[in-house]
FIMARDREN-139249 format. One record per residue (C-alpha): residue in three letters; x, y, z. Coordinates in steps of 0.1 Angstrom, whole numbers, plus 5000, padded with zeros to 4 digits. Layout:
BEGIN
NODE,code,u,v,w
NODE,Ala,X,Y,Z
...
END
This chain:
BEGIN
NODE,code,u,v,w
NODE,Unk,5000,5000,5000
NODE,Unk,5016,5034,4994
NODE,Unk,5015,5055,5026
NODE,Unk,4989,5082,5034
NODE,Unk,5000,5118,5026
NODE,Unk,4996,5143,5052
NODE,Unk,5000,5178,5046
NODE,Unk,5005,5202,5078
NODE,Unk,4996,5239,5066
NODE,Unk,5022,5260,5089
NODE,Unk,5052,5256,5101
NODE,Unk,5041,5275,5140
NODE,Unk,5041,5255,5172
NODE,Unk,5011,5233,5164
NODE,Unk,5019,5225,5126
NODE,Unk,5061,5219,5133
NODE,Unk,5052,5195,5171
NODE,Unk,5022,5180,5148
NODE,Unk,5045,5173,5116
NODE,Unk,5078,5158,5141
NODE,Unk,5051,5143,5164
NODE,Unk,5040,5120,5136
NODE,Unk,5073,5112,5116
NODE,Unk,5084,5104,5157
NODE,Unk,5053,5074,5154
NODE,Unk,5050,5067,5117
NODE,Unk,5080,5060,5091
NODE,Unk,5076,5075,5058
NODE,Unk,5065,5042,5044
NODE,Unk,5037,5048,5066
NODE,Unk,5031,5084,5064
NODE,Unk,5047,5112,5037
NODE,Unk,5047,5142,5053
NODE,Unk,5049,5177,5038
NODE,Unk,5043,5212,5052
NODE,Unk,5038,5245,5033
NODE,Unk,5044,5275,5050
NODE,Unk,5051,5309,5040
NODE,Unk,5083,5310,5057
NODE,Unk,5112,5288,5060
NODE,Unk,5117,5289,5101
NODE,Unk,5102,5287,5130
NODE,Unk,5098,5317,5154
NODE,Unk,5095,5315,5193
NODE,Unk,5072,5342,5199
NODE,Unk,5072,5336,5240
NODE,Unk,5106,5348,5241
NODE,Unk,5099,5379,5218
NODE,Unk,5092,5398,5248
NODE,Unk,5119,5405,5256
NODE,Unk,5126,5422,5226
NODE,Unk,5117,5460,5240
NODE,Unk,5140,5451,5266
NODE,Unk,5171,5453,5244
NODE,Unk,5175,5416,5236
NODE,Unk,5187,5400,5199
NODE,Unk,5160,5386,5177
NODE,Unk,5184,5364,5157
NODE,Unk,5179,5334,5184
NODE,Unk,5141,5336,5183
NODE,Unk,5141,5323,5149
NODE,Unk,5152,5286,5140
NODE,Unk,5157,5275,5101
NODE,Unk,5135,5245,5096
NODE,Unk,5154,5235,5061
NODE,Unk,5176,5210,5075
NODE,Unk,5153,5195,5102
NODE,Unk,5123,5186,5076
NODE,Unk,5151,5170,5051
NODE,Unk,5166,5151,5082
NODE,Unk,5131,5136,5090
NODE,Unk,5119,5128,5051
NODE,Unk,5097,5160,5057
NODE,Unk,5091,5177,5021
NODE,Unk,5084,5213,5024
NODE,Unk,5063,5237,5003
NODE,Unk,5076,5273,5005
NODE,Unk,5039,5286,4997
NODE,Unk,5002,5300,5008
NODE,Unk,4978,5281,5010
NODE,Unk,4947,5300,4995
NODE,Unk,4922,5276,4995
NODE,Unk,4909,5241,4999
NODE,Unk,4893,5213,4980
NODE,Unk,4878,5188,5008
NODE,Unk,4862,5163,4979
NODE,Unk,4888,5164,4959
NODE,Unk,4916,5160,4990
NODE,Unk,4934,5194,4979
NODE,Unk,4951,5224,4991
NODE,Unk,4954,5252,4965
NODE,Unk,4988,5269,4971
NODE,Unk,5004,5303,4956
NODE,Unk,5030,5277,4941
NODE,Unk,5002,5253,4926
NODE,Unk,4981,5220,4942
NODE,Unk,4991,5199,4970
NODE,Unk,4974,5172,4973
NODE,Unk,4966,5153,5005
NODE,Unk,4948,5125,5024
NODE,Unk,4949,5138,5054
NODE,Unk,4949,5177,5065
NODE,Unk,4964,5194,5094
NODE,Unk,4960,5227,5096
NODE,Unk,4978,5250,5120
NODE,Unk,4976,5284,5100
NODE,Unk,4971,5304,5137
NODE,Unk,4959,5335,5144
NODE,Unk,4967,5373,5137
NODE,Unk,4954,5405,5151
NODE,Unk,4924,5430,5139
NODE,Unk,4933,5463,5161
NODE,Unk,4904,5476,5136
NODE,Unk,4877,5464,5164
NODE,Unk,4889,5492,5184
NODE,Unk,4886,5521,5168
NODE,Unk,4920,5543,5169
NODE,Unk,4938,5518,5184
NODE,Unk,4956,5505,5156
NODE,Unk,4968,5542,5148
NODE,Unk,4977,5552,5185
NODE,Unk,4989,5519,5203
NODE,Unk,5022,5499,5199
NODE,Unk,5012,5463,5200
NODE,Unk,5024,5431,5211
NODE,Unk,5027,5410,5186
NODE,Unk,5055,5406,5159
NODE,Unk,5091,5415,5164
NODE,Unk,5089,5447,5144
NODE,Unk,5062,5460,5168
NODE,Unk,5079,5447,5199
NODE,Unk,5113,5467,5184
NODE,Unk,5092,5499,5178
NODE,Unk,5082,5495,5213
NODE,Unk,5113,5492,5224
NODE,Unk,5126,5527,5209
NODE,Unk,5096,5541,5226
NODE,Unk,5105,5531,5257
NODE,Unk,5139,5546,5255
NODE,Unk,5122,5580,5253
NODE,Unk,5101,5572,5285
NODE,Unk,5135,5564,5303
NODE,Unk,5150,5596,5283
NODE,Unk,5120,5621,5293
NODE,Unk,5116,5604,5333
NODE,Unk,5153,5609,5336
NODE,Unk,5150,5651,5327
NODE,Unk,5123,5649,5353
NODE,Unk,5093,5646,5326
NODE,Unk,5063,5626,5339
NODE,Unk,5052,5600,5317
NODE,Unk,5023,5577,5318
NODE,Unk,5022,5546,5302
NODE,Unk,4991,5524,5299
NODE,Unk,4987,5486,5290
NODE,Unk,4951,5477,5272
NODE,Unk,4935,5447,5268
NODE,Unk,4900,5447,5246
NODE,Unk,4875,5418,5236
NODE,Unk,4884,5396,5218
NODE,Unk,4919,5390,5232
NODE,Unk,4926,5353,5234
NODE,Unk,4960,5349,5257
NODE,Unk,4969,5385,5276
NODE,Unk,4995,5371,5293
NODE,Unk,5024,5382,5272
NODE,Unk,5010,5421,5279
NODE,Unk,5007,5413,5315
NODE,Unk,5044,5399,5312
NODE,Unk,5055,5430,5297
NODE,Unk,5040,5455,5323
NODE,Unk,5054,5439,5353
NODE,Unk,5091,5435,5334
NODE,Unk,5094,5475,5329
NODE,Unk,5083,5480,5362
NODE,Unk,5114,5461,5376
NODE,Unk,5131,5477,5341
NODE,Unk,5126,5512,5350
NODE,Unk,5134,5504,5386
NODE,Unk,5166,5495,5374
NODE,Unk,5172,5527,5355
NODE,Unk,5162,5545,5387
NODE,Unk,5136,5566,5368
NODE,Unk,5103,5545,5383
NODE,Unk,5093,5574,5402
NODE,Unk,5084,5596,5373
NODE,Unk,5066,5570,5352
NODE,Unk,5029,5565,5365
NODE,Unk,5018,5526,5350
NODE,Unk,4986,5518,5345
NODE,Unk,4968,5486,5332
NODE,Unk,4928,5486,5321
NODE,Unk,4915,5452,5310
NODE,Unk,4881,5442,5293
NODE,Unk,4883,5406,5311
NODE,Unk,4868,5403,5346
NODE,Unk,4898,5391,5362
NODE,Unk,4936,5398,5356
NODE,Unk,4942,5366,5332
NODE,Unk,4910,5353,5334
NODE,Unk,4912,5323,5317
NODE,Unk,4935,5310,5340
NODE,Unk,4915,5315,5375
NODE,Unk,4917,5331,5408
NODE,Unk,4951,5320,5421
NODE,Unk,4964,5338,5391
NODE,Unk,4948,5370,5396
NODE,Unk,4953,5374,5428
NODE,Unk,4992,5371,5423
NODE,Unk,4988,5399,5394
NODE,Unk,4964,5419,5418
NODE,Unk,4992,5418,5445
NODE,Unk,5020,5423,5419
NODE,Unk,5005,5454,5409
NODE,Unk,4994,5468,5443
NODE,Unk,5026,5460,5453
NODE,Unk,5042,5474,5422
NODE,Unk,5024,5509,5420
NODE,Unk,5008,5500,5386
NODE,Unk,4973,5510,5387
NODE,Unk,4948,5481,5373
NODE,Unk,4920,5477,5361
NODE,Unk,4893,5449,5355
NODE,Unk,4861,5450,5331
NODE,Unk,4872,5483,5314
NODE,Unk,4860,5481,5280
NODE,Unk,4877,5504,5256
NODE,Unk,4855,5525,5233
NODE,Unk,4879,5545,5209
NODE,Unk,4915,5551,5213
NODE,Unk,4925,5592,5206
NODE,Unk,4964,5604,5199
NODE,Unk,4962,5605,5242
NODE,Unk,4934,5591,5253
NODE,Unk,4912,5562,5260
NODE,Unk,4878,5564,5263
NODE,Unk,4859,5532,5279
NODE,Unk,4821,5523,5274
NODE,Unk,4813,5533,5310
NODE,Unk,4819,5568,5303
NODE,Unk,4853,5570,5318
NODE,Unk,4885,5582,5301
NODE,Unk,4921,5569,5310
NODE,Unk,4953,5597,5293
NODE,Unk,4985,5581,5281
NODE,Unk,5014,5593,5264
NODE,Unk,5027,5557,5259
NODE,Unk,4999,5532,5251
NODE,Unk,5005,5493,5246
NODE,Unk,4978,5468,5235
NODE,Unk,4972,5432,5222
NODE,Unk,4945,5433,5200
NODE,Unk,4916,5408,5197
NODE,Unk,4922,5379,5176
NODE,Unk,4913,5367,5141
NODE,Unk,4920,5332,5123
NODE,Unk,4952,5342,5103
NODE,Unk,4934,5325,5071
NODE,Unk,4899,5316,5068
NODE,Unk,4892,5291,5045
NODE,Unk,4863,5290,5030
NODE,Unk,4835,5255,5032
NODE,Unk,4849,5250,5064
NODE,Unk,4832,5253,5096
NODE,Unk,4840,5285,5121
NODE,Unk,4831,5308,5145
NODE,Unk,4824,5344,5134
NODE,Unk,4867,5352,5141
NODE,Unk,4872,5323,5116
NODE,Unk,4885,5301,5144
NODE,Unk,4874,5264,5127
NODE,Unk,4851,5242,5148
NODE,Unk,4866,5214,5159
NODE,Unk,4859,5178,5181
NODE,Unk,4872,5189,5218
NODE,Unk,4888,5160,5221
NODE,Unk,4910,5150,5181
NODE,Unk,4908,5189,5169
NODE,Unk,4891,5174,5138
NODE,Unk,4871,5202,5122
NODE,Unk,4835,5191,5123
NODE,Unk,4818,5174,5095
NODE,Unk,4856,5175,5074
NODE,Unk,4869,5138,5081
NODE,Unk,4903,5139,5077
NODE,Unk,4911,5176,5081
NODE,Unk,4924,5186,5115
NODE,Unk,4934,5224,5131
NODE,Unk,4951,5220,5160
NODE,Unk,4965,5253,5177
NODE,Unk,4956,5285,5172
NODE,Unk,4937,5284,5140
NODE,Unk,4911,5257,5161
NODE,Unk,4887,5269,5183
NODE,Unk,4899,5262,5214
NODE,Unk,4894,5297,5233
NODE,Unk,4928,5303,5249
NODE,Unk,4953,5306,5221
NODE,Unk,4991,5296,5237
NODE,Unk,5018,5279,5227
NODE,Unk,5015,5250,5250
NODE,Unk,4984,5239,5244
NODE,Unk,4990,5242,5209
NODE,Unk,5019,5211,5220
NODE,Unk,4990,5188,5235
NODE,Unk,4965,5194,5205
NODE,Unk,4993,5193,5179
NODE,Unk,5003,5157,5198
NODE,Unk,4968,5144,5199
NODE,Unk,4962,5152,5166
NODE,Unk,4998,5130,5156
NODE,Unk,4982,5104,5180
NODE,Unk,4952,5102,5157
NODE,Unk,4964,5100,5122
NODE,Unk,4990,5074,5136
NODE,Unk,4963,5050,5148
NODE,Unk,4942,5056,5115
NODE,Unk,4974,5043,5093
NODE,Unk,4980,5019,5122
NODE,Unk,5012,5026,5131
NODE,Unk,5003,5037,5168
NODE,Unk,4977,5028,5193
NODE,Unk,4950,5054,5196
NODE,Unk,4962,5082,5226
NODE,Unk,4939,5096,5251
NODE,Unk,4933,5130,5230
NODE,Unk,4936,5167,5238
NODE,Unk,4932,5172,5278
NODE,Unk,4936,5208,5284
NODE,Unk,4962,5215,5310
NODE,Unk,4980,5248,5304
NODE,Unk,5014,5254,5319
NODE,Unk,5027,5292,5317
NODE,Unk,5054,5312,5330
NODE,Unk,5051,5351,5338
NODE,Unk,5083,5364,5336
NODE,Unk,5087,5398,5359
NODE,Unk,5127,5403,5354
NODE,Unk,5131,5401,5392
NODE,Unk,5110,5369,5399
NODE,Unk,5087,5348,5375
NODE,Unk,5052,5326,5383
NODE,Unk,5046,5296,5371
NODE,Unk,5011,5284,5368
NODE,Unk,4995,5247,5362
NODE,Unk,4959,5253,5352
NODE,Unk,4935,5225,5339
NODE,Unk,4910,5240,5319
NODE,Unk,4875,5231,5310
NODE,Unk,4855,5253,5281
NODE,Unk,4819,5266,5290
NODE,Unk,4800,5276,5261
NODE,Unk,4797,5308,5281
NODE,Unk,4813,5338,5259
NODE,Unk,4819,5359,5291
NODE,Unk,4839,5329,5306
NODE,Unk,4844,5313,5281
NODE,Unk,4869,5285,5303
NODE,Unk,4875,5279,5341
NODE,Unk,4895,5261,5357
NODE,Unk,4882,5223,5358
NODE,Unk,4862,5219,5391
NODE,Unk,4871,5182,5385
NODE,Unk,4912,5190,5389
NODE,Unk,4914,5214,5413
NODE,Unk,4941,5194,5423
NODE,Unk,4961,5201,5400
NODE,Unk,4957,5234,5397
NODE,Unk,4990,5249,5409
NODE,Unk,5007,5287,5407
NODE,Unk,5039,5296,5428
NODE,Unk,5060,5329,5425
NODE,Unk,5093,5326,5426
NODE,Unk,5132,5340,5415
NODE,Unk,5134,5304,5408
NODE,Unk,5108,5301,5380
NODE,Unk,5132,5327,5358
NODE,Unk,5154,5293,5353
NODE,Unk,5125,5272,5339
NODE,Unk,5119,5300,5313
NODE,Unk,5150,5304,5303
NODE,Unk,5154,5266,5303
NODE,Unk,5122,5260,5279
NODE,Unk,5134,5290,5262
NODE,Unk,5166,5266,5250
NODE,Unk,5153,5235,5248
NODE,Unk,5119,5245,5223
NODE,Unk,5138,5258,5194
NODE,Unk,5167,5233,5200
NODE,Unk,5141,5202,5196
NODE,Unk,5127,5222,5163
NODE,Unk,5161,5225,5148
NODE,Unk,5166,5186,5155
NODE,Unk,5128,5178,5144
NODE,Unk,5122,5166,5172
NODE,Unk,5086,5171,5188
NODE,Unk,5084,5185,5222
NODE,Unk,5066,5165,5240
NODE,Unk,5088,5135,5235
NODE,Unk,5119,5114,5243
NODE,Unk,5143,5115,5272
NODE,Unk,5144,5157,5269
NODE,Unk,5110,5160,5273
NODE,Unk,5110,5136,5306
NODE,Unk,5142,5153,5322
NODE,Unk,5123,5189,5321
NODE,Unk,5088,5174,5329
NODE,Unk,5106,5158,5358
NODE,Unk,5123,5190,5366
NODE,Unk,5086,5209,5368
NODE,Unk,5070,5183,5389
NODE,Unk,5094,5185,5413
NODE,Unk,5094,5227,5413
NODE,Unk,5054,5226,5414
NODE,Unk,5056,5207,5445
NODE,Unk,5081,5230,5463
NODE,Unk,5075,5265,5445
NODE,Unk,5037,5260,5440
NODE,Unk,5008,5254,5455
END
């Protein structure tokens, strides 16, 4: 029997562990695998923000060439623009690729547009070139502070916004920043939110380390502050309140990347997919693990555990595996502050509920861990390394004696740094 062709559309977290996931379980007379992505390496966004901070952007990005011709991986330098689920095709800028079997992991982008002004008056997180910008910005602050000029930055989160915690990140790492610089006193920092809770989706424990952070901190925050319209120095919120600025820094709501059209999704063009084997609904054979899925919290590891569940699957369809357990949503995170870091362990369960849209499992409370801690800085900087080094080997992740050495390490830390 020839073996079953599976394409993987992006080459981001979900797509790469997905394609190195299933070449790890199934040999290429079992599986081909290709991947077409518009780009020919891999970038590790969690560590881009540190970017504003002064560091190089050279080792966020890892070439991929190598790696997919090491593991019998072809790839596609291409866009996908559309695709043909009778006919088993993916119409690409460089022609047709056909497949059997679809996995894709497109992600998400940003639409700044929902809020008016914003995209004209705020710096946001999100690619390196907007996280560089930012960076020059925040020169001036430390330039005017330092010739006794007060300046006011404020951190905005609107609806829409799938994973906040990167912006959080960056607020408490130029507190410690500006501490540093010894010009803190004459920058006021203030942090308005549209979600109920500071990180909501990742429950109380979480917020109430941000809430003391910031009281602690001097940054003045904010929960359920909906922003209205964004002018050159002001915010104006739905409840009739107005916020100044002379910095602002947001992360906009999200949006699919690429919609695709004859496939199911929600109104952001997030496909709709079985909880449990991120197959999209009614499309047999077409997966979208990660961000381009509809999973409501949009991070990179739970973009791992889909990506793995959705190897898992295809591998026991060509019968080279026995079937896994499927995607269990457990999100591990760590807030990086420059002085300290938290790491939070938070099993998830999704609602329905638009406003909440996931809480943590009341079945796995348990395991529900956060812990604050100097300490924790290591473990970032540790998964920081080892990521992009298992991408350059195509390697998955979540796999081999690597991947038990650091999960070993972290159990150990959650049961002394966390509770």
């Amino acid at each position: 029997m020839s073996p079953t062709h599976v394409v993987v559309l992006g080459s981001g977290f979900a797509g790469l562990e997905t394609a190195f996931s299933l070449r790890a379980l199934a040999n290429p007379d079992r599986v081909q695998l290709s991947v077409v992505s518009d780009r020919d390496d891999f970038l590790f966004r969690p560590n881009s923000i540190y970017l504003p901070f002064g560091a190089a952007e050279a080792p966020l990005h890892v070439p991929l060439g190598t790696a997919l011709r090491r593991r019998e991986i072809a790839s596609h330098i291409a866009t996908a623009e559309g695709i043909d689920t009778e006919r088993g095709v993916v119409r690409t800028s460089r022609g047709p690729v056909p497949y059997d079997k679809l996995v894709i992991a497109t992600g998400a982008a940003m639409r700044p547009e929902e809020v008016p002004g914003l995209a004209e008056h705020a710096h946001t997180v999100w690619s390196p070139g907007r996280l560089h910008a930012l960076g020059e910005q925040l020169q001036w602050v430390v330039q005017h502070a330092a010739h006794g000029r007060l300046q006011r930055v404020l951190f905005l989160v609107p609806p829409g916004n799938k994973c906040a915690g990167p912006l959080y990140e960056i607020a408490l790492m130029l507190d410690t920043w500006l501490r540093r610089r010894d010009v803190r006193d004459n920058v006021q920092l203030a942090f308005t939110t549209s979600e109920q809770n500071y990180v909501q989706a990742f429950g109380p424990k979480l917020h109430d380390v941000v809430a003391t952070e910031f009281s602690t901190r001097g940054i003045d925050g904010r929960t359920g502050a909906v922003p209205d319209k964004v002018r050159e120095l002001e915010v104006a919120y739905t409840d009739g309140t107005t916020q100044e600025f002379d910095l602002l820094v947001a992360f906009p709501p999200y949006v699919a990347a690429q919609r695709f059209e004859g496939l199911p999704a929600d109104d952001r063009g997030f496909l709709t997919c079985v909880p449990s084997t991120r197959e999209v609904v009614g499309c047999p054979d077409v997966y979208a693990p990660g961000d381009a899925g509809d999973f409501p919290v949009k991070q990179a590891f739970l973009a791992l555990l889909q990506a793995q569940a959705v190897a898992g699957q295809i591998a026991a369809d060509v019968g080279a595996h026995l079937p896994g357990t499927g995607f269990e949503p457990v999100s591990m995170c760590v807030l990086e502050m420059f002085d300290k870091a938290t790491f939070a362990q938070v099993p998830l369960s999704v609602t329905g509920d638009p406003v909440r849209p996931v809480v943590v499992d009341p079945e796995a409370l348990d395991a529900y861990r956060v812990g604050t801690s100097a300490a924790w800085r290591l473990g970032k900087k540790a998964l920081g390394t080892y990521v992009p080094g298992r991408f350059r080997a195509g390697l998955p992740v979540h796999a081999g004696a690597g991947w038990d050495t650091m999960a070993l390490g972290l159990r150990g830390a959650t049961r002394w740094l966390a509770r």
